[in-house]
C-alpha positions in Angstrom: -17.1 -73.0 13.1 -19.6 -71.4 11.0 -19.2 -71.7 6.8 -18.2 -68.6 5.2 -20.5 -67.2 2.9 -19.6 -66.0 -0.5 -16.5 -66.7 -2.2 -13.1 -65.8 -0.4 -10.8 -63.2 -2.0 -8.1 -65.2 -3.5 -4.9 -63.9 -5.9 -5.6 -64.2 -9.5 -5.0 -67.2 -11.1 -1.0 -67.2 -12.3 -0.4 -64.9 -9.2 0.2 -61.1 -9.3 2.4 -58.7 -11.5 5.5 -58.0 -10.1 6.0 -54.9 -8.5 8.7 -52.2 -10.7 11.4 -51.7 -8.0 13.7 -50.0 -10.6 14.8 -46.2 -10.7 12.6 -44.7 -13.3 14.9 -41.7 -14.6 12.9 -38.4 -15.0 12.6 -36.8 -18.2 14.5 -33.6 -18.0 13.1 -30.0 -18.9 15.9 -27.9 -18.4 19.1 -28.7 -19.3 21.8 -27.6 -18.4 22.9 -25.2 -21.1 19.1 -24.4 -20.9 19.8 -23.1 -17.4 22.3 -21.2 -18.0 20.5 -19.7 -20.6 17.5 -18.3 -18.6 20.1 -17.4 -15.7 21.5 -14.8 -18.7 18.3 -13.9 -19.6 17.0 -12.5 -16.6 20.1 -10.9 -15.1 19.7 -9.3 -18.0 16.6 -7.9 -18.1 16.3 -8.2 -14.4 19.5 -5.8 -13.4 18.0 -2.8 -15.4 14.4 -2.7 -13.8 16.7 -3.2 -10.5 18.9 -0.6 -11.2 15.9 1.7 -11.9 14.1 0.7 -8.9 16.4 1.2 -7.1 17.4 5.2 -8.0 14.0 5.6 -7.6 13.8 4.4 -4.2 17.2 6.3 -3.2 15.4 9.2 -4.0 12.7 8.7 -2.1 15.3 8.1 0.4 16.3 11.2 -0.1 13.5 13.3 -0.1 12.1 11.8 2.9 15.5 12.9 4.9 15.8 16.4 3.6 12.3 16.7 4.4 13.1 15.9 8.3 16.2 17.6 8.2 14.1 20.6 7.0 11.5 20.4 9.8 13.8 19.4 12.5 14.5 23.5 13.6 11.4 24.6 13.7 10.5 21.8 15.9 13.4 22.4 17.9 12.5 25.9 17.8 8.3 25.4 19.0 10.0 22.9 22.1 12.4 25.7 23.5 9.6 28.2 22.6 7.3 25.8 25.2 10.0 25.3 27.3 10.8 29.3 28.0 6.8 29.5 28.1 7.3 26.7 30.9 9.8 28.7 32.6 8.2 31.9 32.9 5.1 30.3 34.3 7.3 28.7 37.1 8.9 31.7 37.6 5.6 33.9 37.9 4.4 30.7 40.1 7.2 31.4 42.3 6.9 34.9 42.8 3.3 34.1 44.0 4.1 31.4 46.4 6.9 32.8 48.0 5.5 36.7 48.0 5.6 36.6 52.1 9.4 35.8 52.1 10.9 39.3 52.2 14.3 38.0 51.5 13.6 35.6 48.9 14.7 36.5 45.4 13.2 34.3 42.3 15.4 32.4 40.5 18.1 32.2 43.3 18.3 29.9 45.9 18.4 32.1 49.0 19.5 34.8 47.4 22.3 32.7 46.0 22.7 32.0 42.5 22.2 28.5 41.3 25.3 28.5 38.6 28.0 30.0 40.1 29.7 30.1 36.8 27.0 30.8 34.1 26.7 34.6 33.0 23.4 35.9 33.4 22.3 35.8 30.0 23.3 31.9 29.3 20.6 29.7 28.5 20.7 26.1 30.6 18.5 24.0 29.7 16.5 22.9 32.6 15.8 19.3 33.8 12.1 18.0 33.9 11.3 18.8 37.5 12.6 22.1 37.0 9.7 22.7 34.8 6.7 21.5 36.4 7.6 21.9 40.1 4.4 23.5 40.8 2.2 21.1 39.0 0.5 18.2 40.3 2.0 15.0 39.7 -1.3 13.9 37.7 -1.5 17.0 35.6 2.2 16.3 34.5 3.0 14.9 31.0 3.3 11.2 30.4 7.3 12.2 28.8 8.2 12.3 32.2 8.5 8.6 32.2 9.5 8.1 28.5 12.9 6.9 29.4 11.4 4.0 31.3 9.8 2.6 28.1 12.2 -0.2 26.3 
């Protein structure tokens, strides 16, 4: 075995300090009327600044609904507007295409009518392949699909 070189690490002479393996108890900051205290103090002056926050954000609330509610008829309106726009092309389509049929009428289906029930002058609404039957399936809008989406 070789000699070791240099002094060895030994414990101190008369050994080493014990080791504290008692609960040191924490001084405390808050007490507990203290707590209570600050809990009181900003309900306080937290529940105004709340309160006013929140009117404020009601009416915002409320603006921003009347403001819908205030543009939802004219864009109901400019849809039917498209719609009927729609229809008329379809129906000026049809005429076109089907010029060479003596005994076709537009808008019928053989001459008969499609509602047997509706009066002529009620308005039903069509479905989507009502309005762009004579379109090509690329040319026709992506809301076609819309229903598909989650």
């Amino acid at each position: 075995m070789s000699k070791a070189k240099g002094p060895q690490d030994l414990p101190p002479k008369g050994g080493y300090i014990p080791f504290q393996i008692e609960r040191i108890k924490l001084r405390s900051i808050v007490t507990g009327k203290m707590g209570i205290g600050i809990f009181i103090a900003v309900n306080v002056i937290g529940m105004p600044l709340y309160m006013r926050t929140w009117l404020r954000e009601r009416k915002h609330l409320i603006e921003a609904r009347s403001r819908e509610l205030a543009t939802l008829p004219i864009l109901f309106a400019e849809n039917d507007r498209r719609t009927l726009k729609q229809l008329k092309h379809v129906r000026e389509v049809e005429a076109d295409v089907m010029k060479d049929f003596p005994y076709w009428e537009v808008g019928t289906f053989f001459g008969e009518p499609i509602y047997e029930d509706a009066q002529a002058d009620t308005y039903i609404k069509p479905i989507f392949g009502e309005l762009y039957v004579f379109t090509d399936p690329k040319d026709r809008p992506v809301l076609e699909h819309i229903h598909l989406l989650p």
